[in-house]
SEGU-997170 format. One record per residue: residue in three letters; x, y, z of N, C-alpha, C in turn. Coordinates in steps of 0.1 Angstrom, whole numbers, plus 5000, padded with zeros to 4 digits. Last residue first. Layout:
alaXYZXYZXYZ...
REM end
This chain:
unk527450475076528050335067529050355059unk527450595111527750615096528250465087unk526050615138526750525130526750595114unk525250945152524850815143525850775140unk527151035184526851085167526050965162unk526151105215527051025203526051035187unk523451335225524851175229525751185217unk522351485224521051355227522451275226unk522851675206522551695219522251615227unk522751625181524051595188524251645201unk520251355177520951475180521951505183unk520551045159520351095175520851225170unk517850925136519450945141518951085153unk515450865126515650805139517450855146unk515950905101514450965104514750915121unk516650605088516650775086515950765094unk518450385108517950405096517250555100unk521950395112520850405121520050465107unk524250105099523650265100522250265107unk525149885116526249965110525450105107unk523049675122523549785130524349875127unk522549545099523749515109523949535118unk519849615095519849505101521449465107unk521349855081520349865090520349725103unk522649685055523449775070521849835086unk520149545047521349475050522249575062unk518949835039517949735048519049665053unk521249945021520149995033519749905039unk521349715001522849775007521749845022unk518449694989519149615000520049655003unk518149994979517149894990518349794998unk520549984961519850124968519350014985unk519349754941520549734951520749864965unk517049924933517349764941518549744944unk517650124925517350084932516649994943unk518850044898520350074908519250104926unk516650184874517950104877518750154890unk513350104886514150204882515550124885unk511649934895512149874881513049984879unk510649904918512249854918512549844907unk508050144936509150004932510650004930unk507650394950508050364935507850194926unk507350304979506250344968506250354954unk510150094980508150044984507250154979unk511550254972511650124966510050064968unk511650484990511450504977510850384970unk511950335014511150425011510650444997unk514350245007513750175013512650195011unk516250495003516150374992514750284993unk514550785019515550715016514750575005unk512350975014513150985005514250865007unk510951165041511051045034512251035026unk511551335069511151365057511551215050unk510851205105511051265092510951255081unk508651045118509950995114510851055102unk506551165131507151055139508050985134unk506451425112506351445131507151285136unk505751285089507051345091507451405106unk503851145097504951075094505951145094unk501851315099502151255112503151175111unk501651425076502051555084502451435095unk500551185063501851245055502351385069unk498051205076498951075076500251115077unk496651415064496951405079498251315085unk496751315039497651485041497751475056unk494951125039496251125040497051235041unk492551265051492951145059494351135057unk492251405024492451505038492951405049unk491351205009492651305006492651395017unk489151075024490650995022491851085022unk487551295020487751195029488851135033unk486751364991487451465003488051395016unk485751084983487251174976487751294991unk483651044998485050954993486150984986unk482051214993482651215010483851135005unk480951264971482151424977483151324991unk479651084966480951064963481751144968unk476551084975477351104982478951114977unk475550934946475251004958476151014970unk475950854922476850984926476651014938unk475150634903474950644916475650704923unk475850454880475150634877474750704888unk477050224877475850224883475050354881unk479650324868479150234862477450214866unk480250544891480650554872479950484867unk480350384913479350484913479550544893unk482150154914480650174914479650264912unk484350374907483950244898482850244903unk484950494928484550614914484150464912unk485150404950484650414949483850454936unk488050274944487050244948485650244947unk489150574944489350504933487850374939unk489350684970488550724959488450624945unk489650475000490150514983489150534974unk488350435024489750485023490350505011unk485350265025486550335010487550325015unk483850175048485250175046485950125034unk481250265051481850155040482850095041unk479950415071480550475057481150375046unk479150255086478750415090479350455079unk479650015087477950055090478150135090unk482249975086481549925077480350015075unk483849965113483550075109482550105096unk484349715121483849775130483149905126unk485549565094484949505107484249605116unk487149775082486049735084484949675090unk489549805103488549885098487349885096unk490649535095489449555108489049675109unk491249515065490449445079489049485090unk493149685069491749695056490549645065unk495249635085494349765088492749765085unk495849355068495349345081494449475089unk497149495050495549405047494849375065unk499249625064498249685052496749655056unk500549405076499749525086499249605074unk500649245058500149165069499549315074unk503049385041501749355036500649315045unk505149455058504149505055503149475051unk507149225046505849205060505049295062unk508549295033507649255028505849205041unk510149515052510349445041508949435034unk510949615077510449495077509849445068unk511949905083512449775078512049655083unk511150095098510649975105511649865097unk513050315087512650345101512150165107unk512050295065513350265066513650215082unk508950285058509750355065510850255064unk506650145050507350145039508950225042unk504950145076505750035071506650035061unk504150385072505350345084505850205077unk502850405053504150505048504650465063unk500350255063501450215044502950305046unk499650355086500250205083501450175068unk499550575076500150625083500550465085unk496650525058497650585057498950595062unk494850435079495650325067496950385062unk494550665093495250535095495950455089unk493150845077494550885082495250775090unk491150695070492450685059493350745066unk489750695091490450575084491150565076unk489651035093489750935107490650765102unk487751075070489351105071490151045085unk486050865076486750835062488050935066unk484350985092485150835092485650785083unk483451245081484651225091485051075094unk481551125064482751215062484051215071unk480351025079480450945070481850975063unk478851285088479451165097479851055091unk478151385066479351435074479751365085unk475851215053476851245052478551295056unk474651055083474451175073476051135069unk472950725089474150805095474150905077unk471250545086470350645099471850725099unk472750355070471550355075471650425090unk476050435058475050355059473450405065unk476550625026477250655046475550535049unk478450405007477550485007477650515023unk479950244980480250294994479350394995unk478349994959478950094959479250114978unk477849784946478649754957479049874960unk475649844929477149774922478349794934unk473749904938474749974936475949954932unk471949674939472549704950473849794948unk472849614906471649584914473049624928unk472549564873473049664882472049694895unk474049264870473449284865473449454873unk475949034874475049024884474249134880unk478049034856477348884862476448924866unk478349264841477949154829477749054839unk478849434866477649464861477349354850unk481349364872480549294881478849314876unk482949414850482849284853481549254857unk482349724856482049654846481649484844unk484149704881482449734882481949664869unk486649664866486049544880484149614878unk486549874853486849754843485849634859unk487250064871485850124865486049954856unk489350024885488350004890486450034882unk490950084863491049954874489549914880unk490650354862490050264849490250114853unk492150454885490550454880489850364865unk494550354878493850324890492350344892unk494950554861495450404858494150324868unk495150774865494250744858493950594855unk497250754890495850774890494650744883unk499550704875498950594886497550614884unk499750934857499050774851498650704859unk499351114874498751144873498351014864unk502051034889500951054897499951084887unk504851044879504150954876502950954880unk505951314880505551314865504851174867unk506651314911505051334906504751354897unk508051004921508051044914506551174913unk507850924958507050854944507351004934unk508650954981509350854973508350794964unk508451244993509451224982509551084981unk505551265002506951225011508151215006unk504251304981504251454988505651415000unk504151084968504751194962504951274970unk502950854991504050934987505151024977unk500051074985501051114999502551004997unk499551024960499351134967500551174978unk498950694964500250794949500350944958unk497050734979498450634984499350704974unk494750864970495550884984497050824980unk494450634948495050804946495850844957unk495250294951494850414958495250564954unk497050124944496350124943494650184949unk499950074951499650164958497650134955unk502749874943501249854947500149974955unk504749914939504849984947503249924954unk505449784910504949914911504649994925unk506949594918506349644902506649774903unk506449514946507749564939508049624927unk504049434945504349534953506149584946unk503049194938503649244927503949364933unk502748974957503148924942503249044931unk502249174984503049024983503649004969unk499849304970501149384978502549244975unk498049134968498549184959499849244965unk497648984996498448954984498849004966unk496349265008497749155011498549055001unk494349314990495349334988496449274995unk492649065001493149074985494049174981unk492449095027493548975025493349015006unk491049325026491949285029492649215028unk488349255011489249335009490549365016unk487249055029487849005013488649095010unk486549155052487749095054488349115038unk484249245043485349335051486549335047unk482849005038482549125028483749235030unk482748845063483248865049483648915040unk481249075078482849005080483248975066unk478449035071479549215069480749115068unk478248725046478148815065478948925061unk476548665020477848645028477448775039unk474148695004474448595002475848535010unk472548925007472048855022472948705018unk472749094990471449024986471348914998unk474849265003473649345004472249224999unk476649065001476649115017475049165013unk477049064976476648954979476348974993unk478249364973476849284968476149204967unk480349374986479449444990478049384985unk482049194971481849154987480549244987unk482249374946481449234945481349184962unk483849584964482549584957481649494952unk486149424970485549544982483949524974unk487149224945486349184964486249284971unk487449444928486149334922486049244940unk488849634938487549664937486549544935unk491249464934490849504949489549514944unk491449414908491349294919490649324930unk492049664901490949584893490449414907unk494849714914492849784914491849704911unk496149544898495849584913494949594918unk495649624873495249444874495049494891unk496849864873495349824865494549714871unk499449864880498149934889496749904886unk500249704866500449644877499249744883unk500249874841499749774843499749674852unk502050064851500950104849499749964849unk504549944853504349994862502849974861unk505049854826505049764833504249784848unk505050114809504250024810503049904822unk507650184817506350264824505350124827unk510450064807509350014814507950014825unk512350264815511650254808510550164804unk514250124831513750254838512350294826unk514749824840514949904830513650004832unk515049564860515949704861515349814851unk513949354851512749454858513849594859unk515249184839513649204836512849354836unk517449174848517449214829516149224828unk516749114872517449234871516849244853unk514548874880515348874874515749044872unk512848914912513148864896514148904890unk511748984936511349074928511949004910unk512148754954511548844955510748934942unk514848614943513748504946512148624947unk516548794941516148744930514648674932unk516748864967516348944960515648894950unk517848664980516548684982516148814974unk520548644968519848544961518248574967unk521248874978521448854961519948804957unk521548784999521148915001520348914984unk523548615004522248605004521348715004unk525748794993525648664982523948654986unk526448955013526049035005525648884992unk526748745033525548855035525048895020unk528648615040527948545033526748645029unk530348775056531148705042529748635036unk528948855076529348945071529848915053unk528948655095527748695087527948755078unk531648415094530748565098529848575086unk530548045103531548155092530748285098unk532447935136531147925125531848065115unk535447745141534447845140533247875131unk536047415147535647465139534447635144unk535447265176536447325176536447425162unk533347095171533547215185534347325177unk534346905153533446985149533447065156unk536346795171536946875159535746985153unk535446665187535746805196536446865181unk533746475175532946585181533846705184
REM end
């Protein structure tokens, strides 16, 4: 016993940068897979399947909610825990943004490229126009094909404003968590799907809870049911421009590895390692992550790495 005592444990320090490695790998995959900057593709078709997923439980939820075959809750929830696990199994790809808003605001935070914003986009609409499609060869075009509409006894402009009210939330959930500032990795995903949630839960009956144009273009494309759309596009995109103004007020201008890595991903070369060298000194203590370093009026200088 007093030999085991007596044996120091090893520093964190010597084993860090090996496990650091091996949770990478286990995360995002193989480097010779995913490093290669050229590999649009790969991006674009993570936003396809994304979308496609989300919309087929926001909008197939809606349709079984409207023939009386599952409770609002259900119908809420599904869209939440479906992207929580999208986020989870391919967030790295591509950042999983699956939302215009979301490409939108972080291009406008510096950590989404904007030669890539316009394939996300189109990408992300044909996502969701493929899920309606689905849902129109099962169930045929009934109850709007799950579309988002401002509910029963509520106008448009009040339908309006709970859409820029919810997306300036969701919003301001996706780009804190994706913050350098929280470093908390993958556990984002919990407070994503979790926002999706309970948004809806409470807020369902007065406008749907979109929070993404994309969403909504699929039901209303496929069903021929335009009514009201202005609120789902103007809604969101003014929700995140609010989001993007409140992130730079509670954590400055974006752009670090961390940042970039969660709205871009990680197939660009060298930002994956970018990511973890960041997150790894963060968690040391050795650098104060962006957007949080002290004044030089406010004391002692930031740690420098």
């Amino acid at each position: 016993m007093s030999g085991i005592s007596d044996q120091q444990p090893p520093t964190l320090t010597a084993h860090d940068p090996e496990r650091a490695h091996h949770i990478l790998m286990l995360e995002f995959g193989s480097r010779t897979q995913f490093d290669d900057s050229g590999l649009e593709y790969r991006r674009l078709f993570s936003e396809l399947l994304g979308t496609f997923f989300l919309v087929l439980a926001a909008a197939g939820g809606g349709i079984l909610h409207a023939q009386g075959q599952i409770s609002l809750a259900a119908a809420v929830v599904a869209p939440g825990l479906m992207v929580l696990g999208i986020i989870l199994f391919m967030g790295a790809i591509s950042g999983a943004h699956l939302n215009p808003a979301v490409s939108l605001a972080f291009a406008v935070r510096g950590d989404f490229p904007w030669k890539r914003v316009l394939g996300y986009i189109i990408t992300q609409l044909l996502g969701a126009t493929l899920a309606c499609l689905f849902l129109l060869a099962v169930f045929g075009n009934i109850q709007h094909l799950g579309a988002t509409l401002p509910g029963p006894g509520y106008h448009d402009w009040q339908a309006f404003l709970m859409e820029i009210a919810l997306t300036g939330g969701l919003l301001s959930v996706i780009l804190g968590t994706a913050s350098a500032a929280q470093n908390v990795g993958a556990i984002g995903a919990l407070g994503v799907g979790g926002y999706i949630a309970l948004a809806g839960l409470w807020a369902a009956p007065v406008s749907g809870t979109s929070m993404n144009p994309a969403r909504s273009f699929g039901p209303a494309l496929v069903s021929g049911d335009w009514h009201g759309y202005w609120v789902y596009v103007a809604g969101p995109l003014i929700g995140a421009a609010i989001a993007v103004g409140c992130a730079v007020i509670l954590r400055g201008r974006g752009g670090d590895p961390i940042s970039h890595a969660a709205g871009s991903g990680v197939l660009t070369a060298g930002r994956q390692e970018e990511k973890a060298k960041l997150s790894r000194e963060i968690g040391e203590g050795k650098v104060v992550p962006p957007g949080l370093e002290q004044t030089p009026a406010s004391g002692d200088p930031p740690n420098a790495s």
